[in-house]
Every structure is written in structure tokens, then in C-alpha cells.
C-alpha positions as CSV (number, residue, x, y, z in Angstrom):
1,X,0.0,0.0,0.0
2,X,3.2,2.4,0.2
3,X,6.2,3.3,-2.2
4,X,7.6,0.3,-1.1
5,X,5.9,-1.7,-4.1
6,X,4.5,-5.0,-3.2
7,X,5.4,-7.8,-6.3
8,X,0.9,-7.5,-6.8
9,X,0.8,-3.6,-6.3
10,X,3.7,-3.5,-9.0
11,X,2.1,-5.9,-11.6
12,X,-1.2,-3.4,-11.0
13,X,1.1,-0.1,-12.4
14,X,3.1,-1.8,-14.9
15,X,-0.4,-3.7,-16.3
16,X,-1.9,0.3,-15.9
17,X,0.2,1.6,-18.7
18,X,0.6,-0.9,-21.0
19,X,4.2,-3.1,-20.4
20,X,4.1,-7.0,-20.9
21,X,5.5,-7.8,-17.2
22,X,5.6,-11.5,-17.0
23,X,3.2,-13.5,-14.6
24,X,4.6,-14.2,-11.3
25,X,6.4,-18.2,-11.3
26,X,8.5,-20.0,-9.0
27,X,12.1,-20.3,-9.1
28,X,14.3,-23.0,-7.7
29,X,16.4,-23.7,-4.4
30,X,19.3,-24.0,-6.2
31,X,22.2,-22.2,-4.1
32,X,20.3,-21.0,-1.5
33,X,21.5,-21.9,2.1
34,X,19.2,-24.4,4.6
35,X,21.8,-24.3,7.4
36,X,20.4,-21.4,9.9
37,X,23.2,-18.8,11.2
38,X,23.5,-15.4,12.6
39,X,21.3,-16.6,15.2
40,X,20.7,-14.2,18.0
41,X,19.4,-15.6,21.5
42,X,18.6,-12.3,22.8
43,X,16.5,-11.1,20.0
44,X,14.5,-14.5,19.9
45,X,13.6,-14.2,23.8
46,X,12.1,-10.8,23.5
47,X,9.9,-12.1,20.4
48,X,9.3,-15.0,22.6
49,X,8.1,-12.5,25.5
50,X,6.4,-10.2,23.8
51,X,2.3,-9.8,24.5
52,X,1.4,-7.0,22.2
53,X,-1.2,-4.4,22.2
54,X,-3.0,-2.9,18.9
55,X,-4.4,0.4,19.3
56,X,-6.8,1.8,16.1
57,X,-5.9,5.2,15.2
58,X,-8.3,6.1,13.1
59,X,-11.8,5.5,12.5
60,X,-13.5,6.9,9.3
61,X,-15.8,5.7,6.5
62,X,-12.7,6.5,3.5
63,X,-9.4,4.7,3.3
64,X,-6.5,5.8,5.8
65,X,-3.7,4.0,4.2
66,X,0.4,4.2,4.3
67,X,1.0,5.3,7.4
68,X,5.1,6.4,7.6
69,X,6.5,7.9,10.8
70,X,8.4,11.0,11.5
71,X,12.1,10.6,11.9
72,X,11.8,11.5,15.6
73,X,8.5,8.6,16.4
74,X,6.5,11.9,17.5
75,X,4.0,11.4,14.2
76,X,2.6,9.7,11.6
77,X,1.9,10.9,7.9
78,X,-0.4,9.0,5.9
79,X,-3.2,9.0,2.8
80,X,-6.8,9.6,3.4
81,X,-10.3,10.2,1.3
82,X,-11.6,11.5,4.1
83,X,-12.3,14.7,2.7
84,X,-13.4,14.3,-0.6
85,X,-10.4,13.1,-2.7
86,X,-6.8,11.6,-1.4
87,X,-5.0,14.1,0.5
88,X,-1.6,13.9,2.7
89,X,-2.2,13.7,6.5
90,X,-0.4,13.9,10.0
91,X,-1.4,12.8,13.3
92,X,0.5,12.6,16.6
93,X,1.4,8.7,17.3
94,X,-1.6,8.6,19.5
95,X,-3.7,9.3,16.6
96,X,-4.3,12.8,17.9
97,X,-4.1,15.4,16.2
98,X,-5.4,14.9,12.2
99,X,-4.2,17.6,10.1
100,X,-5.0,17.8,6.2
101,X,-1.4,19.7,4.9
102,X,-2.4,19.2,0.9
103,X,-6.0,20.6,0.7
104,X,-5.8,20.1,-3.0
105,X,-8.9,18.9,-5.5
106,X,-6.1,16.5,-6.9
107,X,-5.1,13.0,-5.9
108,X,-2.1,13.2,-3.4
109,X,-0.2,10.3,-2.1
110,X,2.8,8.4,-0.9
111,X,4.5,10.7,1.7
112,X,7.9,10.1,2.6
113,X,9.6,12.2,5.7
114,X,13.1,14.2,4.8
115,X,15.7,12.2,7.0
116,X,15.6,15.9,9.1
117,X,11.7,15.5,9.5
118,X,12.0,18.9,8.0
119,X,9.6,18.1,5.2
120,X,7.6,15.6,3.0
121,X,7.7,14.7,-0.1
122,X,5.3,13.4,-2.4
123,X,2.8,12.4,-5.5
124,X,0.3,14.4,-6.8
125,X,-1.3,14.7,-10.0
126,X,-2.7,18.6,-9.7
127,X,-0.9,19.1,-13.0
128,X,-2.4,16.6,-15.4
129,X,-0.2,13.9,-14.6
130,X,1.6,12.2,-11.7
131,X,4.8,14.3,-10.6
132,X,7.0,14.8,-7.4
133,X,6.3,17.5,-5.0
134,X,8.0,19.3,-1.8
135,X,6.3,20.8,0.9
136,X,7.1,21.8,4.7
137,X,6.4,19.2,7.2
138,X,3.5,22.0,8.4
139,X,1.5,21.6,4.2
140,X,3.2,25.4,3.7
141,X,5.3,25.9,0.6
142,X,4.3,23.0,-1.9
143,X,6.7,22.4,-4.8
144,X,6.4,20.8,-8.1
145,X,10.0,19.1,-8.1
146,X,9.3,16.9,-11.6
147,X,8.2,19.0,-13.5
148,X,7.8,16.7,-16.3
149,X,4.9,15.8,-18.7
150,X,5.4,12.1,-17.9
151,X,4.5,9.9,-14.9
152,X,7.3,10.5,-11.7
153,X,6.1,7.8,-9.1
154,X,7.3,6.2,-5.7
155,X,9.7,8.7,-4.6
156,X,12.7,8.1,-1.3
157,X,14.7,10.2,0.3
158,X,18.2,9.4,0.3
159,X,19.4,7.7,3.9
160,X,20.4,10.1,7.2
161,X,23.7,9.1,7.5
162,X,24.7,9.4,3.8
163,X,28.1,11.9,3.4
164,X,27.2,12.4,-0.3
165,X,24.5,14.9,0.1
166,X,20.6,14.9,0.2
167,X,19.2,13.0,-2.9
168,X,15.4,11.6,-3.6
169,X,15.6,8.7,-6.1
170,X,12.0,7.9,-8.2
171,X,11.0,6.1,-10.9
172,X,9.5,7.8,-13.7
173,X,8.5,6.5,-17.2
174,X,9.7,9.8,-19.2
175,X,12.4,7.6,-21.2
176,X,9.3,4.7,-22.6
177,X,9.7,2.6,-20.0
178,X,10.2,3.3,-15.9
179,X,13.4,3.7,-14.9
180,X,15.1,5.3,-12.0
181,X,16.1,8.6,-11.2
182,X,17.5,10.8,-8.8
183,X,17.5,14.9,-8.0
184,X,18.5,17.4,-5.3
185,X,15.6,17.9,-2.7
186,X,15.1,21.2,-5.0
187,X,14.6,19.5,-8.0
188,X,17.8,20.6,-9.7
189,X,20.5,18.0,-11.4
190,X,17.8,15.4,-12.9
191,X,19.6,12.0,-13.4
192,X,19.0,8.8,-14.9
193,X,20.2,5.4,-12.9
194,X,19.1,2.7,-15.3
195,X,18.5,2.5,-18.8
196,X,16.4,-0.7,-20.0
197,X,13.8,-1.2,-21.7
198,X,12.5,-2.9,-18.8
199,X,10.5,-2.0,-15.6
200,X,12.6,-0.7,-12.4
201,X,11.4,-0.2,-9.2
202,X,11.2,-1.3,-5.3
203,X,14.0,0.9,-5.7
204,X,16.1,1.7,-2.4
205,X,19.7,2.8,-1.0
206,X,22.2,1.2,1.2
207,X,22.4,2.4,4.3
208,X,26.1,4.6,3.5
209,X,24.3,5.4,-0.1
210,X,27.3,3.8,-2.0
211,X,24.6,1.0,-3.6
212,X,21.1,1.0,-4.8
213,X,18.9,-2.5,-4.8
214,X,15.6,-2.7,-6.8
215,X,13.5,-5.0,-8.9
216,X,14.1,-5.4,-12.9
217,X,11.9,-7.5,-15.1
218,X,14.4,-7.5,-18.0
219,X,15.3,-10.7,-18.0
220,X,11.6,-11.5,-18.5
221,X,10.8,-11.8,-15.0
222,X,11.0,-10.0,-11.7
223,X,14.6,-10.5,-9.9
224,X,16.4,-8.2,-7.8
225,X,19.8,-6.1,-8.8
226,X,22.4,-4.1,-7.6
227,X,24.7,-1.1,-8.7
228,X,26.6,1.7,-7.4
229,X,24.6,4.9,-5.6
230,X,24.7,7.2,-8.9
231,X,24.0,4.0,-10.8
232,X,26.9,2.2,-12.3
233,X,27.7,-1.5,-12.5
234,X,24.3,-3.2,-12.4
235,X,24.4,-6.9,-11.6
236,X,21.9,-9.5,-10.8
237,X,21.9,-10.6,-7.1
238,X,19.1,-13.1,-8.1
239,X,18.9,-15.5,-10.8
240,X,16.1,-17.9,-11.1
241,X,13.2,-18.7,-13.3
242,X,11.1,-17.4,-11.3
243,X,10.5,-13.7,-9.0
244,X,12.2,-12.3,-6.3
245,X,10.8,-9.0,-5.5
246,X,10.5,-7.0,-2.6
247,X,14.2,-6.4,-0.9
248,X,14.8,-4.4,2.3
249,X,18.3,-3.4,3.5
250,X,19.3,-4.1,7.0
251,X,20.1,-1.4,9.1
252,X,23.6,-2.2,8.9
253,X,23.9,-2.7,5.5
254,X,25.3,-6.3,5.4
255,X,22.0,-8.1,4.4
256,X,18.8,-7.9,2.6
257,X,15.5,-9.4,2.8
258,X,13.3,-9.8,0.3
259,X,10.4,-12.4,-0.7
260,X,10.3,-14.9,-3.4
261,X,7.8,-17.8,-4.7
262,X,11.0,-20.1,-5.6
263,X,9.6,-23.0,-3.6
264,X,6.1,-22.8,-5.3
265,X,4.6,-20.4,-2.2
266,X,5.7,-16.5,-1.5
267,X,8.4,-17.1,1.4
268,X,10.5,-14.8,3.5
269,X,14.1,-15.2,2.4
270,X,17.7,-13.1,3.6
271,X,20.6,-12.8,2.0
272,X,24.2,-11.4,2.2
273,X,24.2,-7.4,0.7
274,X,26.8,-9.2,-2.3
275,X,23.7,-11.9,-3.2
276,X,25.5,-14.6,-1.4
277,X,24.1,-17.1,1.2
278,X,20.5,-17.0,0.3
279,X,18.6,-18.4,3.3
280,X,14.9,-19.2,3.3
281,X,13.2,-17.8,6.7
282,X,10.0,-18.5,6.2
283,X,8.2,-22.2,5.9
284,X,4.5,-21.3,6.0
285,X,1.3,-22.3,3.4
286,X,0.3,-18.5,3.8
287,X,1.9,-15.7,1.2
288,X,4.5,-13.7,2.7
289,X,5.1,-10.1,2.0
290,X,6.7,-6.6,2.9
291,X,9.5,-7.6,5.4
292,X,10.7,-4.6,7.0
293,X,14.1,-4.5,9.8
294,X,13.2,-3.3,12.9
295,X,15.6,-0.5,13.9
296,X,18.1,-2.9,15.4
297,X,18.2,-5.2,12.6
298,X,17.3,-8.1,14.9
299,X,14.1,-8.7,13.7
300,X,12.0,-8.8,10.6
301,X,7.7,-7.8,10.4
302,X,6.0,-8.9,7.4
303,X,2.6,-9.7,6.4
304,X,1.6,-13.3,6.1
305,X,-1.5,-13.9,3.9
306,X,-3.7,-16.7,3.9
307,X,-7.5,-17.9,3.0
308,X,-8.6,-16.7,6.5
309,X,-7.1,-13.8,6.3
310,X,-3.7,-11.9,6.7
311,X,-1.4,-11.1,10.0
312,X,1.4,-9.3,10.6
313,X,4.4,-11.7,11.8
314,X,7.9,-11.4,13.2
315,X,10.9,-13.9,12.5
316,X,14.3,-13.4,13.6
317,X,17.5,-13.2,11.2
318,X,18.1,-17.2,11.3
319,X,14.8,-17.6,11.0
320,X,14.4,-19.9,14.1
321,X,11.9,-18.0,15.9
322,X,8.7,-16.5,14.1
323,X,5.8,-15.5,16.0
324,X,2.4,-13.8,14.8
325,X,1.6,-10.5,16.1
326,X,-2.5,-10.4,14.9
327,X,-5.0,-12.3,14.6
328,X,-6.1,-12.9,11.6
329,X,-9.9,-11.9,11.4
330,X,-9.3,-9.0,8.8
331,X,-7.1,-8.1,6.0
332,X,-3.3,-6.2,7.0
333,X,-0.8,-4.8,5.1
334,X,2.3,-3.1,4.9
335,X,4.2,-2.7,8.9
336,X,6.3,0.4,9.8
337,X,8.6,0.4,12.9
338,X,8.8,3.6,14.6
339,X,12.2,4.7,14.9
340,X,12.8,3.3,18.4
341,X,11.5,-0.6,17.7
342,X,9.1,-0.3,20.1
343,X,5.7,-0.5,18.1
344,X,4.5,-1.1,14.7
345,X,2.0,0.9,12.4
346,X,0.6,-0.5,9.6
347,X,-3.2,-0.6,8.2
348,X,-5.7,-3.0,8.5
349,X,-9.4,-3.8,7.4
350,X,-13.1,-6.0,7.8
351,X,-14.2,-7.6,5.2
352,X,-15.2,-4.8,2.4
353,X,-15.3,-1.9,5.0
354,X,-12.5,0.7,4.6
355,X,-8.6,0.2,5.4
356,X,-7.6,1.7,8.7
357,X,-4.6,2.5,10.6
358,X,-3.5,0.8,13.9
359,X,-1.0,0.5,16.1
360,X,0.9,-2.5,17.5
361,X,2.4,-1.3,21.2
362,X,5.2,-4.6,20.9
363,X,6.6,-4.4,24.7
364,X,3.1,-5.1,27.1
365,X,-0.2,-3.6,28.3
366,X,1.5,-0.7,30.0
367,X,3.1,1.2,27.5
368,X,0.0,1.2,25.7
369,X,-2.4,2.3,28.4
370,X,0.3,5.5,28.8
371,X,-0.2,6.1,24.7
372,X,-3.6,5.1,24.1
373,X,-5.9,8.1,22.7
């Protein structure tokens, strides 16, 4: 439901405008480790402990969706119909506070927080087509950064700790087919990262912004590649007949997670940032799908779909303990750890009623009673 494509949500933009991706198949075991390692007792005794709480934090007839928090944990920014048409939202991490910055007729979406929590950026379409905009973290002066008569989708900012300056990378199609780019937070020095005639996206930054991983059909399916930050030597670090989609770095930049449907079922699988000692995590009959670190890299979220339902799930990195957070009486998608590990955020719904947002308080009953609205 965010930027951060899922492999369906990207087969629904890339089937929008007209590209022949390839239907999602399996792809074999071949080199991928089953020996466990990196196994960490501490981390699988606090998933082991853990009791948590969900909190609903908002409660309207429209869609809330893609919830992404502030740099400091203090809010929330997120997508809502509530007034009409999609518009960009914040609310204190209580859910207090609702504020409408765009206030635009258009279609507004996927926010993303500067890595100062300075500003937002995001998508809107108040020109005639989708395109990039700027605006302060309070709605006050929006900016078309694009500026470009094609589509400019699923922008990121570039990671806090980078030394090469502030960048937001995006795929647009402007060249025939979507490729990435990247710009200055002002718009300014427009560059292209990959030139195929294929579809990239799920596009994201190591951690010291000297690589980018993302998601390339142009072998005819959906695998996952690598190249340098300003987008030199691309290589595959998947090869298969089938589709890997979905990768996530680790905090530390030494691994990355991503999903795959090699063993004939969508499965949680990590692997070494060079491609190397691919290890399957996940052994379940459900789908699994957006995997996201917590902050201290010792855990993994992700959403785990099945016929009764979907839940939001936790596994450590060896993949020894996994534990489900949520029942599984409703539809969820897409977690978000707050900056401090300590709770999760992602949306949820009943049946045909409308996608909300809650809260998962991870650490016991009393931390929630102290934050609930």
C-alpha cells in the first residue's frame, strides 16, 4: 500500500500503462543456504516475551492507508479520502491530532519524511499527470520538483547518514519505460540510474548510499539487482526462473531481505548485501510479503496472507523463531517500525469496510495504556 511496491501492487502499475511484465512463477532452491546462522538468543527471547497491544488510530468511513512515521517517532503521515479526494495527512502517534497539509482537488499520495523531519515529499497529479512534490512538514510551501509531462512515481529520500548529500531517487517513465532517477531535494541535477527497456522499481539505498537494490523484469521476469549509488555496474543478485521481488536493507547494511515464490509459495528469504548465502526464513502455506528490519536489525515484520485472512508476523534473522503479532480476522498490510523498535504501524481492514490504521504497542499492556488516545 506504500512506495515500497509490493510484487501485486507493481504488476497493478506496470499492467496500468501498457508493459508486458511476465506472470509471477517459481524459481528453484538451487544455491540457497538451509543451514540457519546469525542466530541471535537475545532477540529470539524478547519475540518470545512479547504480548502486544493494537491500538486503532483512526476510525473513518474513507481509506486511511500508508502510514510512515516521523524521523523523531513523535507522528505519523499518511493518505486519506476522508475529505473528498486523497490528501496527505499527519497525526500525533496517539492518533491525535489529524491535520489535512495538501487541501488540493487532486489525488495526493505516498509521503515520505526528509531524513531531518523537516519536510515531505510526495505524489500528486494537480498538474495533469503524476509528478513529485516538496512541501514543509506544516502543508506550507508545496513544490512541483518533476516537473515533467510524464509519470514521476514512488519517490525516497536518500538515507540520514549518507556523506554524499541529500538525494530523492523515483522512478518515472519519461524515457518509454520506468526507470530510476535521482535529483536534489530542490529538483535541480535530474539524473537517470538505469537505462532498459524494462520495468525498475522497489528501488532503495544502502544504508552509506554507496549502492542501490531494486526489482528489474528485464530478463523477462521480476529478480532483484544491484549497482553503485549514482547507478553504475548493475548486476543480478538473483537468478532464477522465477521472481524475487521486494528487498529491504538491514540497518547495517550487510544483508537484505526480500520475498520470493522459488519453492512454489511466497516465502520470506535473507541474504548477504553481495547476493551470497541466500537463506529461506520462512516455511508457512500462507503468502508472505513486505518484510521490513526493525531498527536494530534483529528482527524482521512482514505480512503473512492466507485464505482466512492476513497477520502481521515477526521472525528473527536465522529464521528460528517466528511468532504472529495479529489475529487474523481482517485483511493487513504493509508494517512500519517507529524509529525506536518499540511499536509497529501499519493498516488493517473487515471484510469490504475501509482500510484503517493501527498501532501495534510490541513491549506489554502498560506502555499502551500511557499512549492510548
Amino acid at each position: 500500500m506504500s512506495h515500497k511496491m509490493s510484487h501485486k501492487m507493481r504488476a497493478v502499475l506496470v499492467f496500468a500503462q501498457l508493459f508486458n511484465l511476465a506472470v509471477l512463477t517459481s524459481c528453484g532452491m538451487r544455491g540457497v543456504s538451509t543451514e540457519p546462522s546469525g542466530f541471535d538468543a537475545t532477540a529470539a527471547e524478547r519475540i518470545n516475551r512479547t504480548t502486544p497491544v493494537v491500538v486503532r488510530l483512526t476510525s473513518t468511513e474513507t481509506d486511511e492507508e500508508n502510514p510512515v512515521w516521523s524521523p523523531d517517532g513523535t507522528r505519523l503521515a499518511f493518505e486519506s479520502g476522508r475529505d473528498g479526494n486523497k490528501e496527505i495527512y499527519t497525526m500525533d502517534a496517539d492518533g491525535g491530532r489529524a491535520r489535512n497539509l495538501t487541501q488540493n482537488p487532486a489525488e495526493d499520495d505516498d509521503p515520505i519524511w526528509s531524513p531531518d523531519g523537516k519536510h515531505l515529499v510526495f505524489v500528486s497529479n494537480r498538474d495533469g499527470n503524476k509528478e513529485i512534490y516538496l512541501m514543509d512538514s506544516d502543508g506550507s510551501h508545496q513544490k512541483n520538483l518533476s516537473r515533467n509531462a510524464a509519470n514521476d512515481r514512488w519517490p525516497i529520500w536518500s538515507p540520514p547518514a549518507s556523506n554524499n548529500g541529500v538525494k530523492i531517487m523515483f522512478i518515472s517513465d519519461r524515457s518509454g519505460s520506468w526507470d530510476l532517477f535521482s535529483m536534489n531535494p530542490d529538483g535541480s541535477d535530474t539524473r537517470r540510474l538505469t537505462a532498459t527497456a524494462a520495468v525498475e522499481d522497489n528501488q532503495k539505498w544502502s544504508p552509506d548510499m554507496k549502492h542501490v537494490v531494486f526489482v528489474s523484469n528485464q530478463t523477462g521476469h521480476n529478480e532483484i539487482y544491484i549497482m553503485g549509488g549514482g547507478g553504475s555496474t548493475v548486476r543480478p543478485l538473483t537468478k532464477s526462473a522465477g521472481e524475487s521481488t521486494c528487498p529491504n536493507w538491514s540497518p547495517d547494511g550487510k544483508h537484505l531481505t526480500f520475498v520470493s515464490n522459488r519453492t512454489g509459495n511466497w516465502e520470506l528469504y535473507v541474504m548477504n548485501a553481495d547476493g551470497l548465502d541466500q537463506r529461506q526464513l520462512t516455511r508457512t502455506p500462507e503468502e508472505e510479503d513486505s518484510p521490513r528490519w526493525s531498527p536494530d536489525g534483529k528482527m524482521i515484520a512482514f505480512v503473512s496472507k492466507g485464505t482466512a485472512g492476513a497477520t502481521i508476523s515477526v521472525v528473527d534473522l536465522a529464521g528460528r523463531i517466528q511468532k504472529t503479532m495479529t489475529d487474523a480476522v481482517s485483511e493487513k498490510e504493509v508494517p512500519s517500525w517507529s524509529p525506536d523498535g518499540s511499536r509497529i504501524s501499519f493498516i488493517g481492514k473487515e471484510n469490504s469496510g475501509p482500510w484503517q490504521i493501527f498501532l501495534m504497542h510490541l513491549w506489554g499492556i502498560q506502555q499502551a495504556r500511557q499512549e492510548r488516545p
